[in-house]
N, C-alpha and C positions, 0 to 999 in steps of 0.2 A: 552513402559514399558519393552520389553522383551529384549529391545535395553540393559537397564540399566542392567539387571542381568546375558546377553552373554558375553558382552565387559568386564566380571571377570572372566569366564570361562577360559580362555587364552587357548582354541581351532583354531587352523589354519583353517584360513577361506575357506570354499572350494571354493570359487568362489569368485569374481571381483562385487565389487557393484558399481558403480557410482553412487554419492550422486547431483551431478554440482554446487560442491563447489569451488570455487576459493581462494585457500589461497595464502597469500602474504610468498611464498614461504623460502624468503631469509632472514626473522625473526624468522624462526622456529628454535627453541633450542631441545636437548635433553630432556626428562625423566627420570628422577634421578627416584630410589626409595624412597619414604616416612618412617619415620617411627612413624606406625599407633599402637597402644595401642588397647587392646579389651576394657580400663576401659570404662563406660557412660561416656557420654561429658556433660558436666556441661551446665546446661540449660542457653539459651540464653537470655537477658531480655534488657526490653526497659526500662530509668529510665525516671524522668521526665525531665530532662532535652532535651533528644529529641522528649518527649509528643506532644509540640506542634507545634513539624517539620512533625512527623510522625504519624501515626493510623496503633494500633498492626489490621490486617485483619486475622490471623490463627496464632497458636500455637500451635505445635503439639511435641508429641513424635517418633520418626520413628525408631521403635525396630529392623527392619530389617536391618537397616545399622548403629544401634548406634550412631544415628544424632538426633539431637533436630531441629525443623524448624520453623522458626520464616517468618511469611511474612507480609510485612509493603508496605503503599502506602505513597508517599508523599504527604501532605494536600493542596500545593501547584498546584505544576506540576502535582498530580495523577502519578508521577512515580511509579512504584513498585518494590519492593527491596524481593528475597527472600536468607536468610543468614539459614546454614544451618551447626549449631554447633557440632566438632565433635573431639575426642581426635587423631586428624591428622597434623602432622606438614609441610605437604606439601599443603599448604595452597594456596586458587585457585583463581579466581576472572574473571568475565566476565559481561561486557556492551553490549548488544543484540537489535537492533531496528529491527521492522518490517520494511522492505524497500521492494516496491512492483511495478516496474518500469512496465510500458504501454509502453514500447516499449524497441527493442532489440541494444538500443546506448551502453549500458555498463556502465550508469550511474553511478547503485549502486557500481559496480567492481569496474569504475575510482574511485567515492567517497572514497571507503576505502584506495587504494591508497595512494588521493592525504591530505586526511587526517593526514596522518604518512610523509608529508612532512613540518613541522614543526606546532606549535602553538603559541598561544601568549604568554605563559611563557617559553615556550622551542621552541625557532625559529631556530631551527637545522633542516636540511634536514634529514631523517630517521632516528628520536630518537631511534627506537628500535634497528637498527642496531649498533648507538649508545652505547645503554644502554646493550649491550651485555659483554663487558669486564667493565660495573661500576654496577653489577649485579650477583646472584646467581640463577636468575631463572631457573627453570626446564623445563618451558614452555614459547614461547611468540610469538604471531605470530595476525592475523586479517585475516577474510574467508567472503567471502561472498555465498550466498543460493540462493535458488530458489526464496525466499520472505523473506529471513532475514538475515543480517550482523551481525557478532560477531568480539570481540574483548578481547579473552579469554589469561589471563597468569597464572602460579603457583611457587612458592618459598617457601624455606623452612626459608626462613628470616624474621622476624618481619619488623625491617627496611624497606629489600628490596622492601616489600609487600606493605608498601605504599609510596616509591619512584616510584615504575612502577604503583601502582593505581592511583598518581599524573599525572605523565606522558600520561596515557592512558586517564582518564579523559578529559585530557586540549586538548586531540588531537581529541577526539568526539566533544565536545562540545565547545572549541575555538580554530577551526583550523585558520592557516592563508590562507586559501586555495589561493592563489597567481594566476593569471593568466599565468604565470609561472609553476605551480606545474602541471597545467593543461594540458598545451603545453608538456608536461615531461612526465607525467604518461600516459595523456587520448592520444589524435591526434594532430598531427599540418604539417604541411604542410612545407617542410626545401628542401633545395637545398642535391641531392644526394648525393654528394660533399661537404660538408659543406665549404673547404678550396676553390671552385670554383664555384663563383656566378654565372656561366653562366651555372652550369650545372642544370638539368630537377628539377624543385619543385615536390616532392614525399611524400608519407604519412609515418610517421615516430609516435611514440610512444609507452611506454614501456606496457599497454594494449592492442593496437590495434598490437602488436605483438606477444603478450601472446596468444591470440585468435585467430590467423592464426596460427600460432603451435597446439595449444588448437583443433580445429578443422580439420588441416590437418589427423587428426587422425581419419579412418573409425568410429571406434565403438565411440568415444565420438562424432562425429555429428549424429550417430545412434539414441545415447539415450537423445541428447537434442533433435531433432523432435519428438522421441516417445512420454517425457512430452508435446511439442507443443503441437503434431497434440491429443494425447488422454487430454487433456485439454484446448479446444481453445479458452476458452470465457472470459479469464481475464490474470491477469499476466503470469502463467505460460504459453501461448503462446507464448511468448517472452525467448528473453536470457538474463538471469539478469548480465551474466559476459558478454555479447554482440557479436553480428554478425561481425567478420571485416569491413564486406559491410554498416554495419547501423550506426558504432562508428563516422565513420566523420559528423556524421548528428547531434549530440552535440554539444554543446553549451556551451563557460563558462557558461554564465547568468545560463541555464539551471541548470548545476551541482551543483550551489550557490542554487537555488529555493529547489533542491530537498533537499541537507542540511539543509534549514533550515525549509523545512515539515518532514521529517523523522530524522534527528539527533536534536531531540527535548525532553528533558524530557520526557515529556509527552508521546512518542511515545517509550519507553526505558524498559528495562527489567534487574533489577541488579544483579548480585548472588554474592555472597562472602561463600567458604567452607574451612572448618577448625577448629585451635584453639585459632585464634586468637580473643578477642572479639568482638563481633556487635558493641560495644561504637568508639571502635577505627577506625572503618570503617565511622562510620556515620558521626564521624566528618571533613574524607575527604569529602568524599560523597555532605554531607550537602554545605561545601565551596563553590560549584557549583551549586548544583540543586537550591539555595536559590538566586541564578543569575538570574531567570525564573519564567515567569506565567504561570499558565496552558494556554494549544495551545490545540482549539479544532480542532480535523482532525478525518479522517477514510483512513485509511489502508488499513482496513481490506478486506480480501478477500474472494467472495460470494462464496456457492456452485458450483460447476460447473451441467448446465442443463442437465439432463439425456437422453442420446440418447434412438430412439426407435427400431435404428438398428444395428448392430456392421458396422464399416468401415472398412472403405481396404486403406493403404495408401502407395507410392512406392517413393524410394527416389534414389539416388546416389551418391557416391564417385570414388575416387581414386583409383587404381589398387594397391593392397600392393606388394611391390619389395621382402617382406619379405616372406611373403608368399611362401612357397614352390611347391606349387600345385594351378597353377592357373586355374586351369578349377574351382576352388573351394572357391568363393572370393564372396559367395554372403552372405548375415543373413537375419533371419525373425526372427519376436517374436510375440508372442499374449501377450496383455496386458487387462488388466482388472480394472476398473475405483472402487473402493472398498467402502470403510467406511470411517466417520469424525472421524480422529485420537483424536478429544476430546472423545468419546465412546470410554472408556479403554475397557471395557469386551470383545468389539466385536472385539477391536484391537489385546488383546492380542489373540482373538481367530485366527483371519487372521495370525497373525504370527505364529504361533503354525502350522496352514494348509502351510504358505509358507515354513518351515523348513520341513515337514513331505512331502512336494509336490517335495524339489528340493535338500536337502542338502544330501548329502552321497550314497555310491553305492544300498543301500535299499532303495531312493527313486522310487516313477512310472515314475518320470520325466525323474532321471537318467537312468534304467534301457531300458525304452521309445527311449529316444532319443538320450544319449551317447553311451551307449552298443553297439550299432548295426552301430556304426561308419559313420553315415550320415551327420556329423559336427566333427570340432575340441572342441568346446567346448559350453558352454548356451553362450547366447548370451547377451550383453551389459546389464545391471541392471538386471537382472535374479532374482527370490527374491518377497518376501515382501517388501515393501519399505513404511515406516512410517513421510520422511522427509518434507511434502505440506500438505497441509490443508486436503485431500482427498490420504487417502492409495490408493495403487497401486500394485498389482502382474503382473509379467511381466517371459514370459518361451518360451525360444526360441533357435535357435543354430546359430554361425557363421561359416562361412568357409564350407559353404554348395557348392554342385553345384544349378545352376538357377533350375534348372528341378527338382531339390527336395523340393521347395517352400511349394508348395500344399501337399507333402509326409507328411512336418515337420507340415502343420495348421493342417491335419486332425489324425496325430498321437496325437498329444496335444487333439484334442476333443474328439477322443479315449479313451486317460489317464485316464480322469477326469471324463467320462461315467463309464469306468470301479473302479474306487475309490469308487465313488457312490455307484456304487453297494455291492464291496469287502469289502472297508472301509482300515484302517489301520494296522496293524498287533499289539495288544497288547505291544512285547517288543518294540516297538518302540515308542511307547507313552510313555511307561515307561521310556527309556532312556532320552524321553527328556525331563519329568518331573525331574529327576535325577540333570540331568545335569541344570536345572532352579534352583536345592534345594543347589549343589555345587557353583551353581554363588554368592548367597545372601550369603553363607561364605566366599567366598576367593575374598580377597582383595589386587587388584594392586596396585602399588606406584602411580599411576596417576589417582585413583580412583575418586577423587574430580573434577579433570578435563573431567572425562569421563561420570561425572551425570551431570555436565552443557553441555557437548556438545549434548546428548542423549534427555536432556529435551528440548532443544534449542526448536525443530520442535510444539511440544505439548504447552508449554508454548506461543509460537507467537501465540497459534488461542486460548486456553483456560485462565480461569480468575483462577484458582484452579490448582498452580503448585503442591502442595503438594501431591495431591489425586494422582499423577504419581508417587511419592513415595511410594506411599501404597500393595505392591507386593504383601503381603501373603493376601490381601484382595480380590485380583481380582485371583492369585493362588487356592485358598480355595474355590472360585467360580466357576474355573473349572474343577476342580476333583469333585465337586458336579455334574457339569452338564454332566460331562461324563460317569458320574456312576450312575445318572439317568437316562439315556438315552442311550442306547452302540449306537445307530447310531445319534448319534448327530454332530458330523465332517462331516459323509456323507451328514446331511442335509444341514451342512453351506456351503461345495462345490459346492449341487446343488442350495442353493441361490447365492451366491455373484460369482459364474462359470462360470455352467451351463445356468441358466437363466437369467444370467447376461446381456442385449445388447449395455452395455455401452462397451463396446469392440472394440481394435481397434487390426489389422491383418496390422501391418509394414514392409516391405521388403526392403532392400536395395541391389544393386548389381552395380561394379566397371563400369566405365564408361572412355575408353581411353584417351578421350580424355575433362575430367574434371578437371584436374590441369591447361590446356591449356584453357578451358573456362575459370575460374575462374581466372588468369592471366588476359586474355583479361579485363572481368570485374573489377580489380581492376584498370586497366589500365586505362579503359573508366571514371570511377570515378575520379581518378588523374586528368585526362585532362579537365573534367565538371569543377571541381574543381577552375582547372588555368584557364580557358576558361574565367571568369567574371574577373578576376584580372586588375585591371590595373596597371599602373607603380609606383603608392604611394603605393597602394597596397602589391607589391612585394617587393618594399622597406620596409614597416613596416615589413614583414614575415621574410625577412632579418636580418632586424635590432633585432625582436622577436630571433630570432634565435641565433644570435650571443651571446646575454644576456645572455641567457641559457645555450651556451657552456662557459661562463665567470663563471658564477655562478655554475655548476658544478666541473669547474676547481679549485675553492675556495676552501681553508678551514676552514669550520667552527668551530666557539668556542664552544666547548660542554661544559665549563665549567658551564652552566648553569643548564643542568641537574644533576639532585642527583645523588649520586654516595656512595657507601657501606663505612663505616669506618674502620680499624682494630678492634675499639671497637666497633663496632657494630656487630663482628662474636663472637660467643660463644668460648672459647678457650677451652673449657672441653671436653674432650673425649667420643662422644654418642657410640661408639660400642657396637654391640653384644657379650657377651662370645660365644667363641666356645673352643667344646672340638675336639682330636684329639685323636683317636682309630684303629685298623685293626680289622680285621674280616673276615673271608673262607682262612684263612692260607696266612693275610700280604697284604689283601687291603685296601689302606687308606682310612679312612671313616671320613667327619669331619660333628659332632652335633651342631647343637644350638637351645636351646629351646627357641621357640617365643611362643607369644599371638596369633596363628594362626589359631583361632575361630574352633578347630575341622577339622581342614584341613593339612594333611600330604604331603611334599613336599620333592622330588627324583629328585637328578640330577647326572648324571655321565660321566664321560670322557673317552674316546676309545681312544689310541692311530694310528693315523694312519701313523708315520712316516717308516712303515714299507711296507706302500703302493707302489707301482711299479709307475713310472713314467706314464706308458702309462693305466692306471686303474683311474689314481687325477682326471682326468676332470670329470669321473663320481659321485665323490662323493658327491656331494650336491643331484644330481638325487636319488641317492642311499639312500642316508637317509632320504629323501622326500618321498618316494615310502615301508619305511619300516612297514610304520605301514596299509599300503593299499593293501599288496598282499596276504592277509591270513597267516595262519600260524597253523601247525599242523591240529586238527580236525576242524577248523572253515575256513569258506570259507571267503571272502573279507569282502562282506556284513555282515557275523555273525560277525567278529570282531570285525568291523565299530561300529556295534550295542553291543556288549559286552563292547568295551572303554565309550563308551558314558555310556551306563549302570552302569561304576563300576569307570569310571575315567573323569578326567576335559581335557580327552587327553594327547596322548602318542607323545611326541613330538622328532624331532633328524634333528637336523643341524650342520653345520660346525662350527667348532668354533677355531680363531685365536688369539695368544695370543703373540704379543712380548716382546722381553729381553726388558727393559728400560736402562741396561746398557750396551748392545750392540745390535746396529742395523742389523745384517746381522743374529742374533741367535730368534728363535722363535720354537714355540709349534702347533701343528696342531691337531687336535682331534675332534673325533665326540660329539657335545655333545646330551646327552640323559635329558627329561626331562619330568616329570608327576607331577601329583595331586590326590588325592582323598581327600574321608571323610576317617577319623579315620576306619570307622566299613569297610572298604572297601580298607585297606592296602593290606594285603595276597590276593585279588582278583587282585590287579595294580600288585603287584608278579607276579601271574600267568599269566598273558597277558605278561607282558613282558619275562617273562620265555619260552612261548611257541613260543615268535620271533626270541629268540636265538635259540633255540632248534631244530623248524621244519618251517623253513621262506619258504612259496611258490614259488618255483622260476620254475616254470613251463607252465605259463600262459602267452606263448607271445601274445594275443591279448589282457589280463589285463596291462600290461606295455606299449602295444602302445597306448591304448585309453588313459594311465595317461601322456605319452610321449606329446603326441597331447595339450592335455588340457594344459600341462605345459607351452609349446612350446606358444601357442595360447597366453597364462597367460603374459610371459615373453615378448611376442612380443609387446601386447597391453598395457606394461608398458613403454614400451619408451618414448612417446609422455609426458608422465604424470611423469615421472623421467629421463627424458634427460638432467639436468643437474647433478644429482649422474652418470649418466653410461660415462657423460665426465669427472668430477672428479676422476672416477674411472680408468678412462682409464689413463689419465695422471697422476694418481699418481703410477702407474705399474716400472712406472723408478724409483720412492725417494728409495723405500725399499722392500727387500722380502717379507713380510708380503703384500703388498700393490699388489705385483705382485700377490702372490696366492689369493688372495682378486679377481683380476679382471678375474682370473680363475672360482671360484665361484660363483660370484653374478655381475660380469660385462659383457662386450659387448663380453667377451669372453664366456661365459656362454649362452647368447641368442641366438648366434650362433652356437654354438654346438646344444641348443634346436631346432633351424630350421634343422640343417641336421638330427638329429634323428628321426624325428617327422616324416619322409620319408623313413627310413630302417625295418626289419624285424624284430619284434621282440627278435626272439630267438638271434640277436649278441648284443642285450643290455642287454640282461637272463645271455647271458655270462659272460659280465663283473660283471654284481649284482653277478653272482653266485661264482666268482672269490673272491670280495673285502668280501662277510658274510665268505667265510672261512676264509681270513685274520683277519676281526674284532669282529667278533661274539664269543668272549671270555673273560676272567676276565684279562687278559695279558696288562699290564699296565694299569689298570682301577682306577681310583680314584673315589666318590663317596661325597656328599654333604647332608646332612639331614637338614631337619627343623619341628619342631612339639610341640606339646603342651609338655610340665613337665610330663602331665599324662602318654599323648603317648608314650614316649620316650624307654621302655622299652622293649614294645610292637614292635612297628618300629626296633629298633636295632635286636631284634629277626627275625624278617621278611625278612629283607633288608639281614643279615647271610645265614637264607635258600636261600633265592633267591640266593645270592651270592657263596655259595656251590655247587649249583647247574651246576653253569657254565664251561666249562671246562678253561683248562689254568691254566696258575701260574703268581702271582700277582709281575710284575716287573716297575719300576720310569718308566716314562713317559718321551721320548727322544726328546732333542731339537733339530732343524733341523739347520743345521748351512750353510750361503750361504755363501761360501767364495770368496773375491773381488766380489760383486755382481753387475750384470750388467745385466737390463731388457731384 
């Protein structure tokens, strides 16, 4: 539930969560913004005509997000459908099966897959790839979970929305799943050589290669044992995206079996959000589910049995090359086996303890175990974790030495004795109730899409998705409980903690020669493999083989799937008015008043084309690190806790902007970004006032422990974004913009974070202290408002002072021009 009212906050995440979700990576589209209305959504209603397909189960009003929620089962299938009415024209849509594999072949991963390699009314190899230029979508993509696959899209098209709910339907529920699609997505067995039959039969497919990548990566084989080994008795002891080593031990037949027990009606979970009506949906909807009888099965997944003692479990990897410091390459974490994420109260309360235990420099965790530099940063799923049937907290560090193992378990039991005792500190409670009262106003563009993927987890084990929307119900519940009781946090620590012994103590540390075993081992598997083969044999795998390089070489006719009309786009002009004004003697300021529920929105631009050549590589660091070094009379921490308290987060990245009518001319600029509520405009002022003003730049052991973490951060994203950081790198040659691009946020940037991560503080003090005198002024500064009608006079007033205040004088903003550009 707290999932639902964070992921609006639009706070930079302090830390790295792995969820072990595997999305089908190369369907994922952008996120457009919506545009959402504050009016009621017009209540959603079942007429009779689909009376007798459907039975209304709940009707609700959901005040908190201005959604009406209608939830229906099919009379049929017993599918269940929840449509959740709301004046939002980025309209959402996802198909959700519980899928809950007994072993770690990669079933359910292949299934999704080879699903989206055609169906019976769209027999195209990857529709959605497809459907990407015959479409407006915002969103489209297919993941699969620890126990449940989804298949979530968004569009702001009437149309489109059920051209891709066509599409997406016919590919759940009548795939062609081919023996073929199989051999492609899942394993199969092919000459290394394909063009030379005599070279060595090898395991080849587009899965069981996802997964050797997938896991060459320390920290993500960290945190798939950690679910194993702290849940061993049902599914999640297994890899539901699959083991390299177990995937060749699948099966067509198998993969077909499992299709047709888990992509069943009956086993399904609908959602549709928006403005479009229920009627319109149902009638696709219905097309298919009305293809089906009810299929009785079970899923579902039991308790896991409670240990009587905590465990110790030790694992190993690979030696990271990245890694700067290898005496330093080992993790541990303690995890803690929690609550049934059906029990909202108690969940929201673990989440409430896992933000207050780990998230910002005032937590005990940080403070514990970052501060004092024993690790580069927490360790793999760090966190509260609400995604399995059974929550999970998990606090730990990587990039430890071996000998600090025992240092990091008994610090952590320290922690949480001392919490116990101390408890919380008031403002911090405060803040993050604040920040939970900020979330349920302010609404993203991909809002719809982010209450189906949050509910996803809750919904696969509960019968009452609704009740997960009910925020100020379970909210209201605990500012009662904490106000009855002041040590009531202390006591849920020491239950669900302290005398917790479902606990498990995991360690991992690099092993030389582990990439060389595991080689071996794939090897030995290959030969087992060919070993039974005989000469028909190798001829059919041949033959298999050949088809498939035939058949991918083809091209297919898409004209089968839907595809958008000219008349089917709205040609009327939706824009916002904005107005355009100056303000503190000549900065451009531009207004628009939105529906923006009581929520005030600042964004501004820094020119930094005045920056020195040998100072650019640092500025992404540098505006990362602005809002975390204190400033003025508040020290890190007090900040940390004053934003949270008065703001939805102070945000400042890079921002690139090319000429469209010439490629070598472009704009480079900081940009600045915050939120609050209304009554708490002049307080986001003053925070940001006091970073221009008086920015801490004297703390070099605060900048290397955020150096480290960064570093840590950036490294452990490769594995899990290696193809953005190849895209990125080979796009450094098209155009300037693309090159300062891979300065920033590419292989050039990760690199820079490993060498830092290893020098003195005070020469990265110097560059920060270099570039705030450069840019910590009004000197080419532009500015961006958004606010209610009411606000607007108030904000302009505010945003003036502030802007007064700054030194400098208000000059255009200079375009960087590369001439004859060359990488």
């Amino acid at each position: 539930m707290l999932n639902l009212i964070r992921q609006n906050v639009g706070q930079t995440l302090r830390r790295q969560k792995q969820h072990l979700l595997y999305p089908l990576q190369r369907h994922q589209s952008s996120i457009l913004p919506s545009k959402l209305q504050s009016t009621a959504a017009s209540q959603a209603q079942l007429s009779d005509k689909y009376s007798a397909s459907w039975s209304l189960l709940e009707q609700s009003r959901i005040s908190e997000f201005d959604i009406d929620a209608i939830l229906l089962e099919h009379n049929v299938t017993k599918a269940k459908y929840l449509h959740l009415a709301c004046a939002d024209s980025n309209n959402a849509f996802s198909i959700n099966f519980r899928t809950t594999p007994m072993n770690s072949t990669g079933v359910a991963h292949i299934l999704e897959h080879t699903t989206l390699c055609g169906s019976q009314k769209f027999p195209v190899r990857d529709p959605f790839m497809k459907m990407l230029n015959r479409s407006l979508s915002t969103f489209m993509n297919a993941m699969t979970g620890p126990d449940y696959t989804l298949y979530p899209f968004s569009t702001c098209n009437s149309q489109d929305f059920k051209n891709l709910m066509t599409v997406y339907l016919d590919s759940v529920f009548c795939p062609l799943l081919r023996e073929q699609d199989f051999l492609q997505e899942g394993w199969r067995l092919e000459n290394e050589d394909i063009a030379d039959e005599s070279s060595q039969l090898v395991i080849k497919g587009v899965v069981f290669n996802e997964m050797k990548g997938a896991y060459s990566n320390a920290q993500s084989l960290f945190g798939q044992h950690l679910l194993n080994n702290l849940l061993p008795d049902h599914t999640y002891s297994y890899s539901s995206g699959g083991f390299p080593m177990h995937i060749p031990s699948l099966s067509y037949e198998e993969l077909k079996a499992f299709h047709a027990k888990h992509y069943h009606p009956s086993n399904s979970r609908i959602f549709t959000y928006g403005d479009i009506p229920l009627e319109t949906h149902l009638e696709t909807i219905d097309s298919y589910l009305n293809r089906f009888e009810h299929l009785e099965m079970d899923t579902g997944v039991p308790l896991q049995a409670r240990w009587n003692n905590p465990r110790i479990e030790k694992v190993t990897c690979a030696p990271d090359a990245m890694n700067p410091d290898p005496s330093k390459q080992s993790t541990v974490a303690v995890s803690y086996l929690l609550n049934d994420i059906t029990d909202l109260k108690e969940s929201f309360v673990l989440q409430v303890l896992g933000e207050l235990l780990v998230d910002g420099p005032s937590a005990p965790f940080y403070k514990a175990l970052i501060e004092p530099g024993i690790g580069s940063g927490f360790s793999p799923v760090s966190g509260y974790d609400n995604h399995i049937k059974e929550s999970t907290f998990t606090v730990g560090l990587q990039n430890i030495a071996d000998t600090d193992v025992d240092r990091v378990v008994e610090t952590i039991d320290a922690t949480l004795a001392e919490v116990v005792k101390e408890g919380f500190p008031k403002d911090r409670i405060d803040a993050l109730l604040h920040s939970y009262e900020l979330g349920l106003k302010h609404r993203s563009g991909n809002f719809g899409l982010n209450i189906i993927m949050n509910m996803t987890a809750y919904w696969n084990h509960s019968m009452d998705p609704v009740e997960y929307l009910r925020v100020n119900k379970t909210l209201e519940w605990f500012k009662s409980a904490i106000a009855n009781d002041p040590e009531f946090l202390q006591k849920k620590v020491q239950q669900y903690f302290v005398d917790n012994k479902h606990k498990l103590v995991q360690s991992m540390k690099p092993e030389e020669t582990f990439t060389e075993n595991e080689e071996k081992e794939f090897l030995q598997l290959e030969d087992k493999l060919r070993s039974n083969l005989s000469d028909d044999d190798k001829s059919e795998i041949r033959q298999k083989a050949l088809e498939l390089l035939k058949s991918q070489d083809q091209k297919d006719d898409a004209s089968c799937l839907p595809t958008l009309r000219i008349k089917d786009i709205p040609d009327e002009y939706t824009g916002a008015e904005v107005e355009h004004l100056t303000l503190a003697g000549g900065v451009p300021v531009q207004t628009s008043a939105q529906p923006t529920n009581q929520v005030a929105y600042f964004r501004a631009l820094l020119d930094t084309s005045e920056v020195p050549d040998d100072l650019r590589p640092y500025l992404p660091l540098f505006a990362s690190f602005l809002s975390k070094l204190g400033a003025k009379h508040l020290s890190y921490q007090d900040l940390d806790t004053q934003i949270e308290l008065h703001t939805g987060g102070l945000g400042t990245s890079c921002n690139l902007a090319g000429d469209p009518s010439n490629l070598n001319s472009y704009t480079d600029t900081l940009l600045l970004s915050s939120h609050c509520l209304d009554k708490n405009i002049d307080s986001m002022f003053n925070l940001w006032n006091i970073i221009f003003e008086d920015l801490h730049l004297k703390d070099p052991q605060r900048v290397s422990t955020l150096v480290k973490m960064n570093a840590t951060s950036a490294a452990n994203g490769i594995a899990h974004a290696g193809h953005r950081y190849a895209m990125s790198t080979a796009a450094q040659a098209v155009n300037p913009v693309s090159a300062r691009s891979e300065m920033y946020s590419g292989m050039d940037y990760v690199n820079l974070m490993s060498a830092l991560s290893t020098q003195d503080g005070n020469a990265i003090l110097a560059k920060f202290q270099a570039l705030y005198k450069i840019l910590m002024n009004k000197n080419s500064m532009k500015v961006a408002l958004n606010m209610t009608s009411e606000c607007k006079d108030q904000f302009l007033k505010s945003t003036d002072n502030f802007l007064a205040a700054l030194p400098g004088q208000s000059h255009p903003i200079k375009s960087t021009q590369a001439s004859n550009f060359v990488a």
